[in-house]
Backbone as numpy.savetxt, mean C-alpha at the origin, in Angstrom:
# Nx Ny Nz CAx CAy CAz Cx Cy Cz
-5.04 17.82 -13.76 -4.59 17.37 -12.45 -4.95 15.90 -12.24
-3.81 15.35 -11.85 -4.06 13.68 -11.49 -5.12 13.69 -9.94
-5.52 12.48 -10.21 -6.49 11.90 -8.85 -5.75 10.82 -8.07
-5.91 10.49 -6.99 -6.03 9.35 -6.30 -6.97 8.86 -6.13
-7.65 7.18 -6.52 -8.50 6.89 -6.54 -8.36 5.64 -5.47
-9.02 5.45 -4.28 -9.28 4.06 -3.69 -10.63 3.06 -3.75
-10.53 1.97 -3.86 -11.58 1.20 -3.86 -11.46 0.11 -3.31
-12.69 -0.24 -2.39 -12.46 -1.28 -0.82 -13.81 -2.11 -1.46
-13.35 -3.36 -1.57 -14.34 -4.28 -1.85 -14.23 -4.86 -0.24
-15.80 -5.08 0.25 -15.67 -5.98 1.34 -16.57 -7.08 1.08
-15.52 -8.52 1.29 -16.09 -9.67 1.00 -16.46 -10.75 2.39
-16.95 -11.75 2.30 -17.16 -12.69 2.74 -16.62 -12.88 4.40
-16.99 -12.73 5.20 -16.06 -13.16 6.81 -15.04 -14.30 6.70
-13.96 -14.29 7.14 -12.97 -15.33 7.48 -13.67 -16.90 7.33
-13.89 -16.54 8.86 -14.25 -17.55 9.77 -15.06 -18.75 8.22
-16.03 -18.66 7.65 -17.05 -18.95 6.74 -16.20 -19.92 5.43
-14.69 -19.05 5.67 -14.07 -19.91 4.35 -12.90 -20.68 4.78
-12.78 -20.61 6.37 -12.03 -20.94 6.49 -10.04 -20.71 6.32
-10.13 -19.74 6.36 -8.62 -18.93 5.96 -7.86 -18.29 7.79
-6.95 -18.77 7.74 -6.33 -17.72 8.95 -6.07 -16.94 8.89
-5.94 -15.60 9.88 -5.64 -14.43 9.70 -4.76 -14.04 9.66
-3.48 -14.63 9.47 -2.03 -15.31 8.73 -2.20 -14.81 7.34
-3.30 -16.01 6.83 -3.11 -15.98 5.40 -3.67 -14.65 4.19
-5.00 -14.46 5.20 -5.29 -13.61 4.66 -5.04 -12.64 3.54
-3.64 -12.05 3.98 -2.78 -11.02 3.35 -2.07 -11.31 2.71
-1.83 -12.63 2.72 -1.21 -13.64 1.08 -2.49 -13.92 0.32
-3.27 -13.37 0.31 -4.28 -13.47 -0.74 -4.20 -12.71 -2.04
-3.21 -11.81 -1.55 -3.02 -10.95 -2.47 -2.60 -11.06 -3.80
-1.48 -12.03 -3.98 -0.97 -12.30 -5.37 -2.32 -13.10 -5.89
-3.15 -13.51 -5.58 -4.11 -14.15 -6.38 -5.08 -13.12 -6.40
-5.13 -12.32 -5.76 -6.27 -10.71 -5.85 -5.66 -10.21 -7.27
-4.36 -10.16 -7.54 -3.77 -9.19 -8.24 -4.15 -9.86 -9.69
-3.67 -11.31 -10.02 -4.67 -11.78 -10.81 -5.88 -11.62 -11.16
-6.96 -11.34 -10.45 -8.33 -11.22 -10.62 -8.05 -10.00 -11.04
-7.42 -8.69 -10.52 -7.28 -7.01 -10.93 -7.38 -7.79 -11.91
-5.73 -8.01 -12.53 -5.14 -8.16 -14.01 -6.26 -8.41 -15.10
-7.39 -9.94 -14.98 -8.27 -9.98 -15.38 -9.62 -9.13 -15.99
-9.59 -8.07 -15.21 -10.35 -7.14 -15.22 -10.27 -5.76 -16.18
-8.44 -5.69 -16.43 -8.57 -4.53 -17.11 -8.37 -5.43 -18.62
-7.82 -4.73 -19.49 -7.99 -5.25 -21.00 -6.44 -5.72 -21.43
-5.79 -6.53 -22.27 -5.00 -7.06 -22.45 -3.98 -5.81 -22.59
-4.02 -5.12 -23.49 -3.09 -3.96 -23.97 -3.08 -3.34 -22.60
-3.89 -2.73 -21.76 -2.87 -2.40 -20.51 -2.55 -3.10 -19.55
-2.48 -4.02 -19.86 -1.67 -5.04 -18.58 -0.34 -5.32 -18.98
-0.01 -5.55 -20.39 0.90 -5.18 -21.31 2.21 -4.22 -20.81
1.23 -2.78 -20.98 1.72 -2.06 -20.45 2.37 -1.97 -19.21
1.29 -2.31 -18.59 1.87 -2.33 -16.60 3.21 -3.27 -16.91
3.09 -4.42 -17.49 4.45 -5.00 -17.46 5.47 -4.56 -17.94
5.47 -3.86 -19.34 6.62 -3.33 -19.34 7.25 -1.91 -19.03
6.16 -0.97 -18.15 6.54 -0.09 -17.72 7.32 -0.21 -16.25
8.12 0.99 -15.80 8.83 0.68 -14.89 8.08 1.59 -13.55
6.86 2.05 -13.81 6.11 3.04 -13.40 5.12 1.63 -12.67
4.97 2.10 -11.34 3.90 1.04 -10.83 2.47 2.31 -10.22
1.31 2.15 -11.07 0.67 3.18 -10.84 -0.79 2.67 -9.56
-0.24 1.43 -9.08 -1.20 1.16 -8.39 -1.22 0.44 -7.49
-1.66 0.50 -6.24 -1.12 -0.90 -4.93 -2.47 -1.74 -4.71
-2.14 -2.96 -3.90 -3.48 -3.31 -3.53 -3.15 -4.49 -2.40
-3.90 -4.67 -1.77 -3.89 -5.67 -0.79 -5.04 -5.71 -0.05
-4.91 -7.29 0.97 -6.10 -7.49 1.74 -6.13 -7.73 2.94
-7.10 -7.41 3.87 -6.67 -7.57 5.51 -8.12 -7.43 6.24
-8.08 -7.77 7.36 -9.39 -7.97 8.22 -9.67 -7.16 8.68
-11.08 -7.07 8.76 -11.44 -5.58 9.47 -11.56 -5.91 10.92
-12.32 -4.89 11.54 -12.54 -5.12 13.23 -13.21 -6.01 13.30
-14.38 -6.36 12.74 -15.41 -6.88 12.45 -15.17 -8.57 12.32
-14.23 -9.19 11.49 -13.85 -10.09 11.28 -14.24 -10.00 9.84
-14.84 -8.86 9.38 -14.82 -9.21 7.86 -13.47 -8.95 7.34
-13.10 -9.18 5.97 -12.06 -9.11 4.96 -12.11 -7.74 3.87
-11.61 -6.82 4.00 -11.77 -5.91 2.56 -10.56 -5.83 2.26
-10.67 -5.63 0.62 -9.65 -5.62 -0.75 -9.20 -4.56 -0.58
-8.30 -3.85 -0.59 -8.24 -2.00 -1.02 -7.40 -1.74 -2.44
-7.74 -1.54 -2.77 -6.76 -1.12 -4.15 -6.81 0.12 -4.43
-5.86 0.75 -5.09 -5.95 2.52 -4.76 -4.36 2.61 -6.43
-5.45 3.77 -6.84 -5.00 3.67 -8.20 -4.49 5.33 -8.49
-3.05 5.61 -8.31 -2.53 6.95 -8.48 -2.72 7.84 -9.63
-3.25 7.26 -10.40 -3.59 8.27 -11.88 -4.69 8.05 -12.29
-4.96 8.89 -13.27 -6.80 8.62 -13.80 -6.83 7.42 -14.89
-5.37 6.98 -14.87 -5.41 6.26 -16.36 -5.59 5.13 -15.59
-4.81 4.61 -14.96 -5.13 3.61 -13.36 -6.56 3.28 -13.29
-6.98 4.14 -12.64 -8.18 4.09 -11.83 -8.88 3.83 -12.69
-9.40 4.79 -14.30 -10.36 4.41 -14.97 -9.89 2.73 -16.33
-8.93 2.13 -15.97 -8.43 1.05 -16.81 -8.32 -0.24 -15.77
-7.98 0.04 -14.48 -7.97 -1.07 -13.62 -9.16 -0.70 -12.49
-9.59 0.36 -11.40 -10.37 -0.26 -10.58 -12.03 0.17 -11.56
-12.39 0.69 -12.53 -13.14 1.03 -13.08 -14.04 -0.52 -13.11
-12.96 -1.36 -13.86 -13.86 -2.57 -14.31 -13.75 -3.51 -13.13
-12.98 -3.01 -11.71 -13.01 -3.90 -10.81 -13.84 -3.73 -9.62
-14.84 -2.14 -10.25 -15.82 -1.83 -9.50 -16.94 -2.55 -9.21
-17.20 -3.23 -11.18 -17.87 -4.33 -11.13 -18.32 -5.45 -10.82
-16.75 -5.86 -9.88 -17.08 -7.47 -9.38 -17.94 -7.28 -8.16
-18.62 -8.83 -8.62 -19.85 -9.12 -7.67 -19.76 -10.31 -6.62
-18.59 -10.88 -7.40 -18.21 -12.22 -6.79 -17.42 -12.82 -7.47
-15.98 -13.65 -7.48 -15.16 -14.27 -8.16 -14.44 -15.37 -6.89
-13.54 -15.99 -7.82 -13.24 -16.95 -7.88 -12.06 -17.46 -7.61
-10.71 -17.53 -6.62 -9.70 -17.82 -6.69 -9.63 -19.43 -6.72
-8.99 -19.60 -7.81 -8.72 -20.90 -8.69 -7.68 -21.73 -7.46
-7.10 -21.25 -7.05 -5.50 -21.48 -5.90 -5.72 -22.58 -5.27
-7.18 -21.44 -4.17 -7.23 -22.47 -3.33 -8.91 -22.72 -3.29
-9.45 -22.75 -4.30 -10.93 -23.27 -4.77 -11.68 -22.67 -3.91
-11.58 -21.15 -3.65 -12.67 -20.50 -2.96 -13.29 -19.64 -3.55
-14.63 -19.21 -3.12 -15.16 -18.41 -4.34 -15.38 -17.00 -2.83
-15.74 -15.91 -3.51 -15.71 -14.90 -2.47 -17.19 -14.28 -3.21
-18.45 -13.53 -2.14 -19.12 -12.71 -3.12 -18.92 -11.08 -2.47
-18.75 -10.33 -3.19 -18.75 -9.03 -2.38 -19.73 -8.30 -1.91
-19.88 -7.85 -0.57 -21.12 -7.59 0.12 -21.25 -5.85 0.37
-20.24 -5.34 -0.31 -19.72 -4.16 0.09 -19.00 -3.37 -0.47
-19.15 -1.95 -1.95 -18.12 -1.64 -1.79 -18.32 0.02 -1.58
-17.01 0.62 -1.91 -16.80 1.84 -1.26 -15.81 2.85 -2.25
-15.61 3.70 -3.16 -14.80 3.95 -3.62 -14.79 5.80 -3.09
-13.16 6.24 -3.11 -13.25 7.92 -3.21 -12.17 8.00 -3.82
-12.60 9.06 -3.88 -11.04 9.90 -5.36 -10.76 11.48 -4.90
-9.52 11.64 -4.61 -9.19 12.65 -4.73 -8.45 13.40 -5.52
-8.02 14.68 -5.47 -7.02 15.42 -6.47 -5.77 15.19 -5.71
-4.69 14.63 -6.54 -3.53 15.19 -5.87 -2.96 16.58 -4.97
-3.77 17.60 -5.63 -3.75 18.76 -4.36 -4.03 18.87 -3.26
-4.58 17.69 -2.92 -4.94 17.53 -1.74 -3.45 17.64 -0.80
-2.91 16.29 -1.53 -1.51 16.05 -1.12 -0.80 17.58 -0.59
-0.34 18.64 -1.76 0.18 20.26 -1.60 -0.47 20.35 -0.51
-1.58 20.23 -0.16 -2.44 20.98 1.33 -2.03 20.77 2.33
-1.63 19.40 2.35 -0.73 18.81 3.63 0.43 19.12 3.95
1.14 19.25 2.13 2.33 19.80 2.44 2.51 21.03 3.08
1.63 22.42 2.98 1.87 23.30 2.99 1.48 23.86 4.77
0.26 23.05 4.78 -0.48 23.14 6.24 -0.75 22.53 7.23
0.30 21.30 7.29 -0.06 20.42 8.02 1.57 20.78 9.54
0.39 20.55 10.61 1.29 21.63 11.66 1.54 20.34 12.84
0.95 19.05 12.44 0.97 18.18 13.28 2.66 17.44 13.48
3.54 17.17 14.79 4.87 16.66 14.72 4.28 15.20 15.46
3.71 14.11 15.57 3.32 12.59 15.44 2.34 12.33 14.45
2.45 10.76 14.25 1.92 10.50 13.52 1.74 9.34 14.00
0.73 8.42 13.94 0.87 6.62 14.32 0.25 5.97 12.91
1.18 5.01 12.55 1.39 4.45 11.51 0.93 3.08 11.65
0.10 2.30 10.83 -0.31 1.41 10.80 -0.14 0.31 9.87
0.85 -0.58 9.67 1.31 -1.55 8.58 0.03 -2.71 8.76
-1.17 -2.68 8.11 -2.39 -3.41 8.08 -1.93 -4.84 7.50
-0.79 -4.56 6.03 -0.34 -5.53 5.22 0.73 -6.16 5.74
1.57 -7.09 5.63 2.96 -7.38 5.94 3.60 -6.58 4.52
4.92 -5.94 5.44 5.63 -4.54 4.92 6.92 -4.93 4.78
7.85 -4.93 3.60 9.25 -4.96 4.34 10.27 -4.26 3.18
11.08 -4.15 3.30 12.01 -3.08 2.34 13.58 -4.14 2.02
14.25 -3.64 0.90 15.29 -4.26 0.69 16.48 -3.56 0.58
17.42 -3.40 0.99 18.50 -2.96 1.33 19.72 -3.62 1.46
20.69 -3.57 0.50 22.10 -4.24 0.10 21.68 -5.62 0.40
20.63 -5.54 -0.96 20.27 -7.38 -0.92 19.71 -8.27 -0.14
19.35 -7.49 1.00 18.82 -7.87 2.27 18.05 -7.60 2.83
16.03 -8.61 2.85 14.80 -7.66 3.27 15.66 -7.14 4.78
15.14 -6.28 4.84 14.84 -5.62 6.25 13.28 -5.30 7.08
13.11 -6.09 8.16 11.93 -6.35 8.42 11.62 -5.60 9.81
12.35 -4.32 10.12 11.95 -3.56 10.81 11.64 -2.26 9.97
10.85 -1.38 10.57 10.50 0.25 9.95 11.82 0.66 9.94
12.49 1.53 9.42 13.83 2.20 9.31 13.37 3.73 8.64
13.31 4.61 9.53 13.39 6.25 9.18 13.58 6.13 7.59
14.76 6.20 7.74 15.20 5.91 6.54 14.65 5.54 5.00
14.78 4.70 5.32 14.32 3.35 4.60 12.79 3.65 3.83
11.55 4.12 4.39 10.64 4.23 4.76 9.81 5.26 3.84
10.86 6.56 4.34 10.67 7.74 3.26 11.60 7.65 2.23
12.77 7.61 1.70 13.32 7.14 0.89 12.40 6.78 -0.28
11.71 5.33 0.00 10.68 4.27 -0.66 9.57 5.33 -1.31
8.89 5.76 -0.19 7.84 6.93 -0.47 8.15 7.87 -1.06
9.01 8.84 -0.77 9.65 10.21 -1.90 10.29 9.33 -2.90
10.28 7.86 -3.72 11.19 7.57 -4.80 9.64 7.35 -5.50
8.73 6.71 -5.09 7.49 6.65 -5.59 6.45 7.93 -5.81
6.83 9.02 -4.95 6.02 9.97 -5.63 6.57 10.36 -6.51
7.83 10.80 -6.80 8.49 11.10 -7.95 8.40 10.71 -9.06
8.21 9.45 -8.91 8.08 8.57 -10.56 6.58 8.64 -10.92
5.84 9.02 -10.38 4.58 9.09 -10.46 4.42 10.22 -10.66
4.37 11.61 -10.16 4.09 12.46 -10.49 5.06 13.44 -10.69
5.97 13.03 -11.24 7.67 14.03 -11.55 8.16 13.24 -12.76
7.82 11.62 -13.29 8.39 11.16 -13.90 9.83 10.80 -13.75
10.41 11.09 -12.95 11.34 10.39 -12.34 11.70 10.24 -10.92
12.63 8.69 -10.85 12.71 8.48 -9.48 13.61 8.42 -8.72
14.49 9.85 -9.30 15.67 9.84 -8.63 15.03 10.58 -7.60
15.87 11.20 -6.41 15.38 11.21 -5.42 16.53 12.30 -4.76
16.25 13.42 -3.93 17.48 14.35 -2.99 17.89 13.60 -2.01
19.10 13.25 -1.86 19.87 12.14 -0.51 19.44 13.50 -0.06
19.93 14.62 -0.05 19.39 15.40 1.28 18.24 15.78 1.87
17.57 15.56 1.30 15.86 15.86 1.51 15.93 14.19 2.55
16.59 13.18 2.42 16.22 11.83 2.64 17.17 12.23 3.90
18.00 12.74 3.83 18.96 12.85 5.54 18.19 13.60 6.14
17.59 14.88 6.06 17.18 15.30 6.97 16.10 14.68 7.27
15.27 14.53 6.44 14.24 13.54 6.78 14.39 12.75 8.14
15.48 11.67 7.87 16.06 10.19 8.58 16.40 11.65 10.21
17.29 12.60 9.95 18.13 13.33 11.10 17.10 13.87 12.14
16.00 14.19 11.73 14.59 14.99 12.48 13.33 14.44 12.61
13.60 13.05 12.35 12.40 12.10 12.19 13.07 10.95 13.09
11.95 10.53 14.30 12.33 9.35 15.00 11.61 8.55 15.17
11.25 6.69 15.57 10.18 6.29 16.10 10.06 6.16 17.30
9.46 7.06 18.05 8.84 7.03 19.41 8.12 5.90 20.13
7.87 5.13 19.43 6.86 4.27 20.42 6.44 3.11 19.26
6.04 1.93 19.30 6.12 0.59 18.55 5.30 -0.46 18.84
4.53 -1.44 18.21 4.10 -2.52 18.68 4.31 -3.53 17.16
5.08 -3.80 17.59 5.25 -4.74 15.88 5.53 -6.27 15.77
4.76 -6.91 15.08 5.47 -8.39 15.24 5.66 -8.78 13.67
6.85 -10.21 13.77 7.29 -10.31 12.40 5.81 -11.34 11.42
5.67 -11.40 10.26 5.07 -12.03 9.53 5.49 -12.32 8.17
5.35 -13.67 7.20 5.73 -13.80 6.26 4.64 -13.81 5.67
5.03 -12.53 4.29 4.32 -13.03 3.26 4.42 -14.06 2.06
3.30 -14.79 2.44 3.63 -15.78 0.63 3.28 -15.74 -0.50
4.20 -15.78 -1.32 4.02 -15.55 -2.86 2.53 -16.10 -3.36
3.09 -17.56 -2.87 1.97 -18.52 -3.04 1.18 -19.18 -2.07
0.42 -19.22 -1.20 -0.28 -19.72 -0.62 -0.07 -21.00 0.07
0.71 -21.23 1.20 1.22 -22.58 2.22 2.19 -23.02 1.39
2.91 -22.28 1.06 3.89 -22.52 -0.17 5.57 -22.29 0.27
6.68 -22.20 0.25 7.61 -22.27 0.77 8.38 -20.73 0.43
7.86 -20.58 -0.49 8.13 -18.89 -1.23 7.55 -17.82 -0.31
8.54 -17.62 0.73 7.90 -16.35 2.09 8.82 -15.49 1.66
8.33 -14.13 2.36 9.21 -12.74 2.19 9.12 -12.78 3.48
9.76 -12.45 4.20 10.40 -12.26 5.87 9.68 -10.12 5.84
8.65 -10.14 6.21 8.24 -8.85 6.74 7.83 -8.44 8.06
7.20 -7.43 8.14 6.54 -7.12 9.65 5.20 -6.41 9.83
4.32 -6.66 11.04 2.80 -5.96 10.66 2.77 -5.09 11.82
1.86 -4.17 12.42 1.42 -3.54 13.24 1.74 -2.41 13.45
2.27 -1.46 14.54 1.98 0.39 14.24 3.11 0.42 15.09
3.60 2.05 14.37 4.26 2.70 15.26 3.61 4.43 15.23
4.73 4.84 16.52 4.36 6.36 16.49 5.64 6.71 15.65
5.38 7.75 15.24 6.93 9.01 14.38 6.33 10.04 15.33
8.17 10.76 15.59 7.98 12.15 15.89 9.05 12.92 15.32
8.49 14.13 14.49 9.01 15.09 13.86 9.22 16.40 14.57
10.45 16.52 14.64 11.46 17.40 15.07 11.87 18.37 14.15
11.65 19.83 13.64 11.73 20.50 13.06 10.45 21.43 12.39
11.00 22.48 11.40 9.80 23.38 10.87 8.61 22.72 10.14
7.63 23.85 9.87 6.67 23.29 9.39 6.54 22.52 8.22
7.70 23.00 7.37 8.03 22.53 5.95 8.33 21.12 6.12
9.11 20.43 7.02 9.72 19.06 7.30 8.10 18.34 7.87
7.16 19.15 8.49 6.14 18.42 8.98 5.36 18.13 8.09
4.94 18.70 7.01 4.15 18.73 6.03 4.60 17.95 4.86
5.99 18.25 4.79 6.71 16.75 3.68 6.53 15.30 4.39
6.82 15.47 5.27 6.25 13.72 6.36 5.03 13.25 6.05
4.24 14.46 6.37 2.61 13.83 6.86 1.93 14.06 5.30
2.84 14.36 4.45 2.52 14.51 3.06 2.78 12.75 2.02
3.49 12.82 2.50 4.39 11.52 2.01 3.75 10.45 2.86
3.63 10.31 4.26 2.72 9.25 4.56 1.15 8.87 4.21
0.79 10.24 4.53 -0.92 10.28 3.43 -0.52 9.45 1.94
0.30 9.94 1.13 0.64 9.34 -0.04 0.84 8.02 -0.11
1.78 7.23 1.44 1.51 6.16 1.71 0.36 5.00 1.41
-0.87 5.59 1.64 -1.59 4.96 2.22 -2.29 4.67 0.83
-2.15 5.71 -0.14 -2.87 5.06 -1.41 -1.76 3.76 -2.18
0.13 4.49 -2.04 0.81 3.76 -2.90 1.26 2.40 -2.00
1.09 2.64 -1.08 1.64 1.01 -0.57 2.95 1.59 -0.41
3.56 0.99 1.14 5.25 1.18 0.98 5.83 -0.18 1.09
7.15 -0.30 0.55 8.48 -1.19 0.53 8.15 -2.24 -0.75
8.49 -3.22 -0.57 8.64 -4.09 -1.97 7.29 -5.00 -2.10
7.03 -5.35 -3.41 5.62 -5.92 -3.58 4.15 -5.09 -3.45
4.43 -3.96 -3.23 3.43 -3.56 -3.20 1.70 -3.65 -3.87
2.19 -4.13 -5.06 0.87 -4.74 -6.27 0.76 -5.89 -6.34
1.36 -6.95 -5.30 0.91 -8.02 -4.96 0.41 -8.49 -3.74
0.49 -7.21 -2.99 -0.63 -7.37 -1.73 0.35 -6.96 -0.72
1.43 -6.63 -0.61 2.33 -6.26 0.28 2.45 -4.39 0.82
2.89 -4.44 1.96 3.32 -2.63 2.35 1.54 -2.02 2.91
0.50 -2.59 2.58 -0.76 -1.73 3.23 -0.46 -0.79 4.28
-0.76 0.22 4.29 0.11 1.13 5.77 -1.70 2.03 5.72
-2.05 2.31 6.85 -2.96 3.16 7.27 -2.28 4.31 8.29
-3.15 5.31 7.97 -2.95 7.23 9.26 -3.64 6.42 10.19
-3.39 6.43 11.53 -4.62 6.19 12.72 -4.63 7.84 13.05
């Protein structure tokens, strides 16, 4: 049985290095570097030429004003090849923008994917409030789309569990209509944000951050594939970029 593994490095306060809470979450493509660094040449290799993305990660502020990393690694091969040796860091170095970070904090848990079945099977709850921590956004006939879209949303999520733990990522349009037909967003607070590739750099993705509510309309089976697939969320990252710091989504 596969695991889900997460691991939250918490580093350094904002304020101290000087970063806005803008940028923050473009820290990510240079986080993803430091991962890369960490595991061993032959599987990074791999990660590139597979079409399988077995791991998300990104960064964002806590209440606190501190900063934590999360990276969350869907298989054991993941977890023990990339956050294994990234358990280790103590302090590094982004070259970018000449800041060094030390980590004051970390935190790791792992679960079984059965966990996931549990939700599916028993989960009796119809809301949910959704939390885009990262800037999130999805692409559709060539075109980000920088609002949540029913749609859109689970689609992303049931195409990623599949390839992950089904080996493929085709996907039921009907499982995805009813989904979209009995699933609504109730309630919203969202504003737009760009993420950058590169850091004050001109290379933005047009996304969006902050929460909404869902409400699910139908049997228990439709409630438990939702709140199954959003839990799943929260380790794989949703919409595009996800392993470069993009899609962070939290359960409130």
């Amino acid at each position: 049985m596969e695991h889900i593994t997460t691991l939250s490095l918490e580093i350094e306060p904002r304020e101290s290095l000087g970063i806005s809470h803008a940028n923050i979450c473009s820290l990510g493509p240079m986080l993803q570097s430091v991962l890369m660094e960490c595991a061993d040449d032959s599987y990074v290799e791999q990660l590139h030429a597979s079409t399988l993305n077995p791991y998300s990660q990104y960064c964002c502020i806590l209440d606190d004003g501190g900063i934590v990393w999360r990276m969350s690694a869907l298989t054991d091969e993941a977890a023990s090849r990339l956050l294994d040796p990234a358990g280790k860091i103590e302090s590094f170095t982004l070259r970018n923008i000449n800041a060094s970070f030390s980590v004051v904090r970390k935190t790791c848990e792992t679960v079984g994917v059965d966990r996931l079945l549990d939700i599916l099977k028993n989960c009796e709850e119809s809301s949910f409030r959704v939390s885009f921590v990262a800037p999130a956004s999805f692409r559709s006939k060539g075109q980000y789309v920088i609002m949540p879209d029913v749609r859109l949303m689970f689609q992303n999520l049931l195409m990623r569990y599949n390839q992950v733990y089904a080996g493929d990522s085709e996907i039921d349009a009907a499982t995805v209509d009813y989904i979209a037909e009995h699933t609504r967003i109730s309630s919203y607070a969202l504003r737009s944000r760009y993420f950058s590739r590169t850091m004050d750099k001109a290379d933005k993705i047009p996304a969006f951050v902050g929460n909404i509510t869902l409400h699910v309309s139908g049997p228990q089976s439709l409630k438990g594939l939702v709140a199954m697939l959003l839990h799943f969320g929260e380790a794989s990252g949703i919409g595009v970029k996800t392993s470069m710091g993009m899609g962070g989504m939290r359960l409130i």
